[in-house]
N, C-alpha and C positions, 0 to 999 in steps of 0.2 A: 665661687659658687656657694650658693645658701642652703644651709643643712637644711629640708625639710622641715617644715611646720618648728624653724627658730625664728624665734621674739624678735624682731627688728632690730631692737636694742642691742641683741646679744651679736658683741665684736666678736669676729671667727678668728682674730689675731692675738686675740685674750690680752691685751694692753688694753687697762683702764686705768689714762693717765690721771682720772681721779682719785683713784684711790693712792699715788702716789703723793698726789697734795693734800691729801686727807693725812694719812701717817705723818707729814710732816709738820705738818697744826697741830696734830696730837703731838709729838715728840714736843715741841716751842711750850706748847697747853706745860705739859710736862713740867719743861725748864722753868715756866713764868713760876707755878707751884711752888720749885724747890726753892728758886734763887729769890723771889720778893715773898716768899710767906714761910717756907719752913724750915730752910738751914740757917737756925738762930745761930749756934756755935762757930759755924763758915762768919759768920757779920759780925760775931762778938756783940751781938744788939739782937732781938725781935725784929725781923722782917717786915711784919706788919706794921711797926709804929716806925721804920723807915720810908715804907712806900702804903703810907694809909688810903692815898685814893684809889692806888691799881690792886690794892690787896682784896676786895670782895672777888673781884673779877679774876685775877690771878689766882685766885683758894681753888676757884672751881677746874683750874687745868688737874687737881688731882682726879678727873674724870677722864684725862687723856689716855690713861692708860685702858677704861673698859671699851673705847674709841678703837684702839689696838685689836682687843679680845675680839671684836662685832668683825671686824675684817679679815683676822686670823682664820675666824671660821668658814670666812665667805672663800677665802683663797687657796686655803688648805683642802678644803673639799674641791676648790676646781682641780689643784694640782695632782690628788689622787684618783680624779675621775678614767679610768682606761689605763691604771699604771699598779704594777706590783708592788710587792711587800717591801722588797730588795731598792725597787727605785726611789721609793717614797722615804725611807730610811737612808739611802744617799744624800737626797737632796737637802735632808732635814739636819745633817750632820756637817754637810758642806756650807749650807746656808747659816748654820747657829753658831757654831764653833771659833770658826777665824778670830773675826769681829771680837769675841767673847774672850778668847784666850788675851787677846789683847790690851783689852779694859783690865783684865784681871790682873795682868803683868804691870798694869801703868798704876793699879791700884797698891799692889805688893811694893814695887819702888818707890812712889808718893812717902808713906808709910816706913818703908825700912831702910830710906838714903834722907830723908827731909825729916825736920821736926815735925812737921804737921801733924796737933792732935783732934781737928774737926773732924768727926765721924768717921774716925779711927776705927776700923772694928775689933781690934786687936787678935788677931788670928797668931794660931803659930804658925810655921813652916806646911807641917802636917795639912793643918785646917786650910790652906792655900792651894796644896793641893790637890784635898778633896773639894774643893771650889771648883778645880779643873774643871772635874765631871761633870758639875751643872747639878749633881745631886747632893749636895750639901744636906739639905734639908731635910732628905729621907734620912740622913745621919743626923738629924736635931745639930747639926753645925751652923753656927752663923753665916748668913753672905756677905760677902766680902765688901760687895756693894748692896747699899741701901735698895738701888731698883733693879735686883737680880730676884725679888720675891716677884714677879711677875714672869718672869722663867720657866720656875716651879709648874704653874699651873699651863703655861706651854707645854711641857714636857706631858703632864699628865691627856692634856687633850691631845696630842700627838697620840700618844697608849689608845686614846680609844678609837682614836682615826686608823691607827696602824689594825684593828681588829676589823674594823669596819671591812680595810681593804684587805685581809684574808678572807671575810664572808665573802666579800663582793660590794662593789660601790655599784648600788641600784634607785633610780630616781623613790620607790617605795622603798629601800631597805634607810636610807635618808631619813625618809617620817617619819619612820617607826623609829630609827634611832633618837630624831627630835624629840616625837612625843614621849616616849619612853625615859627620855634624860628629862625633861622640864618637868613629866609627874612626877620623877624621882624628888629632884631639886626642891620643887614645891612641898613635897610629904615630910625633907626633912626640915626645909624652913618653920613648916607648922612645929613640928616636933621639937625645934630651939626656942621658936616662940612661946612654949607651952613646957616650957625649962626641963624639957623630956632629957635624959641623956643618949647621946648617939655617940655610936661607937665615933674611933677617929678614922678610923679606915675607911668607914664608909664614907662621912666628910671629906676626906681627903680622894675620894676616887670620884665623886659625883660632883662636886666640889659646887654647891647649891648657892655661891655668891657670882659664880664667874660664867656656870652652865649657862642660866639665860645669855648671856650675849653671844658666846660661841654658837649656841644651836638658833641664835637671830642671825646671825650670819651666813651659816649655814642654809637657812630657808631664804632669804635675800640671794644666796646664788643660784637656789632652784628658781625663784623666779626671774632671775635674770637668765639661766639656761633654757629654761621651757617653760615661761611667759607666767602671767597671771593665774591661779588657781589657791581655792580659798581656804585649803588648808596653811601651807605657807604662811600665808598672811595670820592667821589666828595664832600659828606659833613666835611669829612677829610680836602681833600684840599681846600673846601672854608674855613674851620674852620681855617687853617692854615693863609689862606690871609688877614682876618677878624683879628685874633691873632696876626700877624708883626703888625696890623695898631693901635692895641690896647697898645700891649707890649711896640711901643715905643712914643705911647703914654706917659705912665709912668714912663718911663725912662725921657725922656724930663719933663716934671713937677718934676721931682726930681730934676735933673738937674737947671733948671728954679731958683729952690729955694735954694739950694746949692751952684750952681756956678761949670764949669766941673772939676775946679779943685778937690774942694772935693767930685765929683759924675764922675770919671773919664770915662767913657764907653760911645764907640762908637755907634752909630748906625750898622756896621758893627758886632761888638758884638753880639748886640742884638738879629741880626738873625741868625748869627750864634748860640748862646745859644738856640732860638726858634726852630731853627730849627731841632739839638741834643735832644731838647725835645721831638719834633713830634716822629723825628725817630725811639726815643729808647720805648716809647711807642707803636706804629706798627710794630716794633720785638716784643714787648713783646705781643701784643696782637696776633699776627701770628703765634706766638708757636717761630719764629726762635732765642728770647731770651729768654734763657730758664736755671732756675737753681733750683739745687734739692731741697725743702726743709730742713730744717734745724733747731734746738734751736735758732740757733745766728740768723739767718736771723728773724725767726719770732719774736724776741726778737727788736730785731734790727726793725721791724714793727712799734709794741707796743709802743715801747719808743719815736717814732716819736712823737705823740701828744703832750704828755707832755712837751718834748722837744722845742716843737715850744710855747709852751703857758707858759713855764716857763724861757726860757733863756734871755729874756728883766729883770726878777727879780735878778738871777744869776748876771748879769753883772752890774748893781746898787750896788748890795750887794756884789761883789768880786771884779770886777777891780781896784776900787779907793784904794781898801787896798791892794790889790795884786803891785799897779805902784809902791809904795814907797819900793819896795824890788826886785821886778824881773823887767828886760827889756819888752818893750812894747809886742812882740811876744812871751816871757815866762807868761807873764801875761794872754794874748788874751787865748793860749793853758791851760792854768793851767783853765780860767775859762770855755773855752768849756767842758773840763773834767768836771769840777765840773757840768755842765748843763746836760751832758751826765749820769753821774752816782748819781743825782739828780732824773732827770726822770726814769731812770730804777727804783731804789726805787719805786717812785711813781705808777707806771705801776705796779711792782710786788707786791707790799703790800699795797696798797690800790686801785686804776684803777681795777686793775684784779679782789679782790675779794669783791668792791662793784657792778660790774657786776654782777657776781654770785649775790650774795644777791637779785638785783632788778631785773634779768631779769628773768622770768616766764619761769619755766620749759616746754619746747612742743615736743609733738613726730619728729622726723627728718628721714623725705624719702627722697629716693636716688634722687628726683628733686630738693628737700630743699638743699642738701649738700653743693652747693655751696654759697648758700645767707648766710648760719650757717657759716661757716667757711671764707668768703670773706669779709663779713661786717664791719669788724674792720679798714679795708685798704681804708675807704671813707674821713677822714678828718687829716688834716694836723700833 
């Protein structure tokens, strides 16, 4: 039965097996990144001048991750929609954690059973276990892994979702928190631009590189829940304007440090990628990209996580032994595989059924359906 005056579009079963093969493009986006352009030390060589034709194109997967962000927001808000303080902090905990402890552990044994000194972080004991937490970073502690800085600013938009839903999750209490975070974000972008100094705390709570895409997400699920309406869209397209200024921001500081040689990607690139990003998410939240659910697709979800939290370990532990026998591209492919059916393992026999284990049985009504079944599709 169709909730009154909902969007066509909008599935009452809350599976959108797109956005499952969206995460895991983004995770791959990711790997191409790491493995053919920026773990020179992992190849003992430049990336780049290994795979000089797929390197433009490969640079731009370090946009996989703001891919992640636009979703996190879209999902995260469906899952808190009609659910408490207590449930949204369960899920957030059961959902992050497993997965995470895992990487962490295969990163600490890498490291402290193998010689391997590629992106070594060298942590002590101590600093491993405040890795544990996930909050490293509020201790000025290194992570442990290279792409656990995309965490960080999880954890932070979790904090302002978790406020959200002690106000209340209200289709207006949403815009206001939209608009209210993007004119944030925007005032202090001006204020960096304008070599103003800004406190850190406040950067670090508004966090005016990553808010645009979260709260484009966020407004992509209201129009995917209760249709077309033009504010939404307008926070869309500022999130978008906000987003080119951010993306290639980061592109250039890669650049900066690298040299374009080994960070080959254009500006043009960039928004070009940015821009494929926006789009395929507002198909996908509009209903008009749409695919049926499936095993593999949802399989192909699941394994994103892991995915993105273990293939920095995979390619330490496989490239260097893989060079001395296959070609730089048999190598690169042999250890994506190994990354890819690594993380599957790990999703299906352990992720998956320490979920079960920790997450608190609860009745599920037909308003819950989709925060039950959507919440897995929040983090990278």
């Amino acid at each position: 039965m169709r909730t009154p005056n909902r969007p066509k579009h909008a599935r009452e079963n809350g599976r959108l097996a797109e956005l499952d093969l969206l995460r895991f493009l983004a995770a791959l986006a990711v790997v191409a990144f790491h493995y053919l352009v920026a773990y020179a030390s992992v190849w003992g060589d430049r990336p780049a001048e290994l795979f000089p034709a797929a390197a433009p194109l490969a640079g731009l997967g370090i946009l996989g991750v703001e891919l992640f962000f636009i979703i996190s927001g879209f999902v995260i808000l469906m899952s808190v929609w009609g659910r408490g303080l207590g449930a949204f902090a369960r899920s957030r905990l059961v959902r992050l954690y497993p997965a995470y402890w895992i990487s962490l552990a295969a990163v600490a044994a890498l490291y402290g059973l193998t010689g391997a000194k590629a992106l070594d972080p060298k942590l002590s004991t101590g600093e491993y276990l405040l890795n544990a937490t996930m909050f490293q970073r509020l201790f000025k502690i290194t992570d442990a892994s290279g792409v656990y800085w995309s965490l960080w600013a999880e954890l932070r938009f979790y904090l302002i979702m978790a406020v959200l839903v002690v106000i209340g999750v209200t289709h207006r209490r949403v815009l206001a928190l939209g608009g209210l975070w993007l004119a944030a974000a925007l005032t202090l972008k001006l204020l960096q631009h304008a070599a103003v100094d800004v406190p850190p705390v406040l950067t670090e709570t508004v966090m005016p590189d990553y808010a645009p895409y979260f709260v484009t997400g966020m407004s992509l699920y209201l129009i995917h829940k209760h249709g077309h309406s033009w504010l939404p869209w307008i926070y869309v397209a500022a999130g978008y304007a906000l987003s080119l200024d951010s993306a290639l921001a980061r592109v250039h500081r890669r650049i900066d440090a690298a040299g374009f040689k080994n960070m080959p990607v254009t500006d043009t690139g960039v928004v070009v990628a940015l821009t494929i990003v926006f789009l395929l998410m507002a198909l996908a939240a509009t209903g008009l990209l749409r695919l049926k659910p499936s095993k593999l697709l949802t399989a192909l979800g699941g394994v994103t996580y892991p995915l993105y939290l273990l293939h920095s370990v995979v390619a330490v532990a496989a490239i260097p032994a893989l060079t001395g026998h296959l070609p730089p591209w048999a190598a690169a492919t042999a250890a994506t595989l190994i990354a890819v059916l690594l993380s599957y393992l790990v999703y299906a026999f352990a992720e998956r059924p320490i979920q079960r284990l920790l997450k608190p049985r609860r009745r599920t009504h037909a308003s819950d359906a989709p925060a039950v079944q959507m919440e897995k599709a929040s983090v990278p």
